[in-house]
C-alpha positions, 0 to 999 in steps of 0.5 A: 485457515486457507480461507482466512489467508486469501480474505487478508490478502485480498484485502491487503491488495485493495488497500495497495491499489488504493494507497498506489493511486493516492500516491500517484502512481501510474495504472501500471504500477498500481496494477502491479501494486494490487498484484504484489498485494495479493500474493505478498500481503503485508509486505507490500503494504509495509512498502507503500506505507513508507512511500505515504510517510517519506511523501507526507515529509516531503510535503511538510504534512501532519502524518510525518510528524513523529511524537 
């Protein structure tokens, strides 16, 4: 159990980093993207997920297109 917890939240700390760098934030902020990542998961990919959507709407882009 303990083990499938640290493999998510890795996992969700990469993917944090990565969505900080593709919205252009600065080393600092993905850094501690990458560290809000590992200790709280899902709620910082949640966050970065609305900057990616409110970023994709700003820029007219097909990702905030709602169906």
């Amino acid at each position: 159990m303990k083990e499938t917890i640290i493999v998510s939240n890795v996992s969700c700390a990469i993917i944090c980093a990565k969505w900080a760098l593709d919205l252009g934030f600065s080393q600092l902020r993905q850094i501690l993207f990458l560290v809000g990542g590992l200790v709280l998961g899902p709620l910082m990919l949640l966050i970065l997920y609305v900057c990616l959507i409110n970023k994709a709407k700003s820029e007219g882009s097909t990702g905030a297109k709602i169906v």
